[in-house]
RORO-96288 format. One record per residue (C-alpha): residue in three letters; x, y, z. Coordinates in steps of 0.2 Angstrom, whole numbers, plus 5000, padded with zeros to 4 digits. Each point is the difference from the previous one (the first is absolute). Last residue first. Layout:
residues N
ALAXYZ ...
end
This chain:
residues 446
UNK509654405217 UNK500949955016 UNK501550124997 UNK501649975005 UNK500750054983 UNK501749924994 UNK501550095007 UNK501049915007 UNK501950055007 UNK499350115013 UNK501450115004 UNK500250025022 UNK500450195003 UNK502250065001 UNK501349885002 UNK499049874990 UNK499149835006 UNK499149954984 UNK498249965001 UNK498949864992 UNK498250025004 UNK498649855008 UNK498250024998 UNK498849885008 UNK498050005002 UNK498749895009 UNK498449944997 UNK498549995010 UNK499949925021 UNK500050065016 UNK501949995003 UNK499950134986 UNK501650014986 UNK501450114997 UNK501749924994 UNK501350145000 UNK502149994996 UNK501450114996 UNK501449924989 UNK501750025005 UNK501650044988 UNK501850055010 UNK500950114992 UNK500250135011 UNK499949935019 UNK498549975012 UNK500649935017 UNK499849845009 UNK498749935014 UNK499249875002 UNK498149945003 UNK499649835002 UNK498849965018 UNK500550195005 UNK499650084987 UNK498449944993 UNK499050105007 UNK501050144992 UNK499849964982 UNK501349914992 UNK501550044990 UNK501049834989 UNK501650054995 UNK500849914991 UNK499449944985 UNK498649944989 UNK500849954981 UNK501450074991 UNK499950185010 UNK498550005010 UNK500050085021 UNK498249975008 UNK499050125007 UNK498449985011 UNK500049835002 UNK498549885002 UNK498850084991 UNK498650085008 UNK498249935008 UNK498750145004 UNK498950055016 UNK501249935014 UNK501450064990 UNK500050195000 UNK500250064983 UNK501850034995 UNK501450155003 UNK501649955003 UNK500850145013 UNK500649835012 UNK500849894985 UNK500950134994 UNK500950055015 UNK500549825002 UNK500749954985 UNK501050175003 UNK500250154987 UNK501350044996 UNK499750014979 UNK498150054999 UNK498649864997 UNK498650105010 UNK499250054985 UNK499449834995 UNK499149995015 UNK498950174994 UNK499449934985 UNK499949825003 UNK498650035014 UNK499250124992 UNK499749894986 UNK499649865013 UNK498850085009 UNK499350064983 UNK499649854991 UNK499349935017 UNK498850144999 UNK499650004979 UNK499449835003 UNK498949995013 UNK499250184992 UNK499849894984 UNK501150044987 UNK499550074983 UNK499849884984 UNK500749964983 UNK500649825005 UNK501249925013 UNK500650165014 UNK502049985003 UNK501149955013 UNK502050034997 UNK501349955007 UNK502049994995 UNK501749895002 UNK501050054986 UNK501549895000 UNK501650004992 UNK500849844991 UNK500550134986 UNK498249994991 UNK498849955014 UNK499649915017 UNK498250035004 UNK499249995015 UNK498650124991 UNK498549985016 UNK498449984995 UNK498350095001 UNK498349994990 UNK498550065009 UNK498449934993 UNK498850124991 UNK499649894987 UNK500649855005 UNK501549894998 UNK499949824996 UNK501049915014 UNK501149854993 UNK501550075012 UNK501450145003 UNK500749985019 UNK499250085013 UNK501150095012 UNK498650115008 UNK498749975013 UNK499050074986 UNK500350024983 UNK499249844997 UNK498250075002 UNK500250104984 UNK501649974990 UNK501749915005 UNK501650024993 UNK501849915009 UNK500749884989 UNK501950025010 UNK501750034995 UNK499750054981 UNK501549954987 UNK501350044989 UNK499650174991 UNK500650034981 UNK498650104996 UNK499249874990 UNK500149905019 UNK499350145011 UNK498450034986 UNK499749815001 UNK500049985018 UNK498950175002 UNK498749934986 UNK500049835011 UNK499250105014 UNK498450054993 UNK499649824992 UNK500549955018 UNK498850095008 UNK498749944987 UNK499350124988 UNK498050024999 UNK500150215007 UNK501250074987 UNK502150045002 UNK500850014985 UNK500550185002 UNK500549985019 UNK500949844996 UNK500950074985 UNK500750195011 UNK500549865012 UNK501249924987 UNK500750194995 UNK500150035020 UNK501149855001 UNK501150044987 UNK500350195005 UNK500149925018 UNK501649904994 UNK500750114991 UNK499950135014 UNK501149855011 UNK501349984988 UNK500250195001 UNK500449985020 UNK501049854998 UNK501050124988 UNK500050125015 UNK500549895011 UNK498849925014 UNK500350015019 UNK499049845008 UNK501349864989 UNK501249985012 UNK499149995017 UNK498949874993 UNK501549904994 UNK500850015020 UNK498349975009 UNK499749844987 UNK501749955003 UNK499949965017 UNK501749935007 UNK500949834998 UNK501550005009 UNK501249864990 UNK500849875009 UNK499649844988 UNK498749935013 UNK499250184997 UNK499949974983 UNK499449825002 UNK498650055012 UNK499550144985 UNK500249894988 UNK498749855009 UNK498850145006 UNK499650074984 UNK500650164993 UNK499450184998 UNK500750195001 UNK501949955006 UNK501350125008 UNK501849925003 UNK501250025013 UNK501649944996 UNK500949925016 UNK501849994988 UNK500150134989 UNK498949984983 UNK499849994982 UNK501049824998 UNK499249905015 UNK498550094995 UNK500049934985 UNK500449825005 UNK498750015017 UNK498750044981 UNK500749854994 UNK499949885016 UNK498250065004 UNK499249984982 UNK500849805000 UNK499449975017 UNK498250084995 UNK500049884988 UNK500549855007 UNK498550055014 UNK499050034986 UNK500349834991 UNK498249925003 UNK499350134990 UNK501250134993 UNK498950104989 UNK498250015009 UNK501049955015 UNK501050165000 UNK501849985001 UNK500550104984 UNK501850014993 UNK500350144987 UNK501049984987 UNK501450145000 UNK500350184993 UNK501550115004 UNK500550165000 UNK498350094998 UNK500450185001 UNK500150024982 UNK498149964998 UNK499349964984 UNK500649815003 UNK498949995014 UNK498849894990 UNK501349894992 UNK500149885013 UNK498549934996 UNK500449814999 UNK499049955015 UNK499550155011 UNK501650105004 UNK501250045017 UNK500550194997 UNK501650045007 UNK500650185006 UNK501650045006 UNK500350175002 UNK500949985019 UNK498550055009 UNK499449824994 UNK498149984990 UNK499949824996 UNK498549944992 UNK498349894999 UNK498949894988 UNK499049865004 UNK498650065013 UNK498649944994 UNK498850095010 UNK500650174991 UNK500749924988 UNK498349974988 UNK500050185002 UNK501550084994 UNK500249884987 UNK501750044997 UNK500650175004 UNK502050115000 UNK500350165004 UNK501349945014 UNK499550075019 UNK498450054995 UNK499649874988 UNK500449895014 UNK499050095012 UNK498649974991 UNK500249824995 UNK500249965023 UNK501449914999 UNK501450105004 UNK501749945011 UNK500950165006 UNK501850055003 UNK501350075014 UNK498650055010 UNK500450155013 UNK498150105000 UNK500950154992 UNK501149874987 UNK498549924993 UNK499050154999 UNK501450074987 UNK500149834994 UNK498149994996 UNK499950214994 UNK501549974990 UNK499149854991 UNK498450134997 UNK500950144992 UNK501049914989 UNK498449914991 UNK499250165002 UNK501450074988 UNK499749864988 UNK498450024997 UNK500050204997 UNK498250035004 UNK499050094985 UNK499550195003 UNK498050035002 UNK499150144989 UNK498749894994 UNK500849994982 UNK501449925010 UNK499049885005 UNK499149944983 UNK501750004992 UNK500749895012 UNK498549884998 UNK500249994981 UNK502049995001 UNK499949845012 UNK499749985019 UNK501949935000 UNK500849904986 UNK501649985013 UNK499049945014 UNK499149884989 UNK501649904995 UNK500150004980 UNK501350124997 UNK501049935014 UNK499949865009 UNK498949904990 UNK501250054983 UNK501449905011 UNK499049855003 UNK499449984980 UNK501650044994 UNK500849855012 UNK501550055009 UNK501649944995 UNK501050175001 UNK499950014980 UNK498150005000 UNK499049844999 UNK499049914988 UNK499049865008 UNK500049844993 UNK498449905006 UNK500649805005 UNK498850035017 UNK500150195007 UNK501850064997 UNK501150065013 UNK500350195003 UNK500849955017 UNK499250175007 UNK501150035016 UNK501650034990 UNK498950154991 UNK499550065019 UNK501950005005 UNK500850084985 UNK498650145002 UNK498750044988 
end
């Protein structure tokens, strides 16, 4: 750990409790949770990594992704002119500094954030008294308390708050900058944002500039990544297994939760899986429904596993020992076809908007589709978001296919006139040469 981050941990006894501490003052118990005890450092685990690598797939090496991804910010810092960024958005901190901290509970409570400056600085601003969680990274200069202004934590004080946020983050740039610094933000409430700009900083669009940065993928990111689908394809192998007509959608979609977890996963975006006459319109989420014997059964994977990576996936399958009826087995194959030949179309030069116009899906006044045709996926859902081409001119744009980038291809098929509906979704690579599917679990219905 750095001089600065071990000065920011005051090492301080709880109560009258005497706590041993090393040498350089810090607490045993402090230094051990930065280190040999911090979860980045202790990894999937040797289980996990043995089960991967008897697969065939290569482990990540953390440490250069964690290189990777901060020369990518500043790099796209510098091309779009910012002299730093302030992060709050918890996946574009662990982008930018590796570090997490109750990744969803602060995504709508925003109480943790950085400093990224094109200088090298870099600054993480910590939830109470956990400092030590970016203590694996050597990066991480300096760790502070983080101040927060929303009303859940500051109450009546937010606007003191947001004064006191303002006036220490003006301090940092004050320091990192040139005078008129211009400075890319992803999110921030009104109040900071009027006080930045009151402070004579050029606050600029930090969503566009993150999303910008993290569309190529490394190849380490790129290994994280089969991890991940090898864990989330061994969690969906246990649904389909255990799947039996008298299960509940949720009984179904808790084996998927539980599977992601063991597998040192971190958590699902969405509860989509629906079964029967739930399956369409589509975007059902899991519910009390008992599923019957002969039901569809399709979900989407919105899951973010082992290495913070995620495995965003759909498949429908046939619930019980039966054949599909002929409704069924015609939605099923609109939209294999569908996936199959739009997922060729993912080739490096490729323009957003040549692919949207050779897309191939069922005409729209007899069948309902999803809502995008491709979308990019890297820690989460990502730029870019491709349409279909009556959708272009209401919200189309346009952009170009580059190796490295990861996109999911996407197909919903069900009957404006009624019946269930079906959706897959694949994982592709974009590579100098034909698009590599990433997954590989079966997109059979039976």
């Amino acid at each position: 750990m750095s001089g600065k981050i071990l000065a920011s941990m005051t090492g301080q006894a709880v109560g009258q409790t005497e706590v041993a501490r090393t040498p350089g003052g810090l607490p045993d118990d402090i230094r051990a949770a930065g280190a040999e005890n911090h979860h980045m450092v202790l990894g999937p685990g040797a289980a996990l990594e043995a089960e991967w690598l008897a697969a065939g797939l290569e482990l990540p090496d953390t440490a250069a992704i964690r290189d990777y991804r901060l020369e990518r910010v500043r790099s796209q810092m510098a091309e779009m002119g910012y002299d730093g960024a302030i992060l709050l958005d918890p996946m574009n901190i662990r982008y930018a500094t590796d570090s997490t901290n109750m990744q969803v509970w602060v995504s709508h409570n925003p109480s943790r954030y950085c400093w990224v400056g094109v200088d090298g600085s870099l600054i993480v601003w910590e939830f109470f008294e956990c400092d030590f969680l970016s203590a694996h990274n050597p990066h991480v200069q300096e760790v502070r308390p983080a101040t927060s202004s929303i009303y859940f934590i500051a109450g009546t004080r937010f606007e003191e708050k947001a004064q006191k946020w303002a006036d220490e983050m003006l301090s940092v740039i004050g320091e990192h900058c040139g005078p008129k610094p211009k400075i890319a933000v992803d999110y921030l409430g009104y109040r900071e944002f009027q006080l930045l700009e009151a402070g004579g900083v050029t606050v600029g669009n930090g969503l566009e500039m993150m999303e910008l940065a993290r569309r190529i993928k490394s190849p380490d990111e790129i290994k994280a990544m089969r991890c991940a689908v090898h864990a989330c394809e061994a969690a969906m192998g246990e649904m389909r297994d255990a799947l039996t007509p008298g299960m509940t959608e949720r009984e179904v979609w808790a084996m998927l939760h539980a599977g992601n977890i063991k597998r040192g996963g971190e958590w699902i975006e969405t509860q989509i899986l629906s079964s029967g006459p739930r399956t369409n319109p589509w975007m059902q989420e899991a519910s009390s429904r008992i599923i019957e014997d002969g039901d569809i059964v399709a979900y989407d994977t919105d899951l973010v596993g082992p290495y913070g990576m995620m495995c965003d996936i759909s498949r429908s399958w046939l619930a019980g020992d039966g054949t599909p009826n002929a409704a069924q087995q015609n939605v099923y194959d609109l939209a294999r076809h569908q996936i199959d030949f739009n997922g060729e179309l993912l080739t490096a030069g490729r323009t957003f908007h040549q692919v949207t116009h050779e897309l191939w899906f069922p005409p729209v006044e007899e069948y309902r589709h999803y809502c995008v045709a491709f979308h990019g996926v890297g820690q989460c859902d990502e730029y870019p978001e491709i349409l279909f081409p009556h959708m272009w001119d209401a919200s189309g744009f346009d952009g170009v296919l580059e190796p490295g980038m990861v996109l999911t291809a996407e197909a919903f098929v069900g009957s404006r006139f009624g019946g269930e509906g079906i959706k897959l979704e694949e994982q592709y690579l974009v590579t100098d040469g034909a698009p590599e599917k990433l997954s590989s679990f079966p997109l059979d219905l039976c």
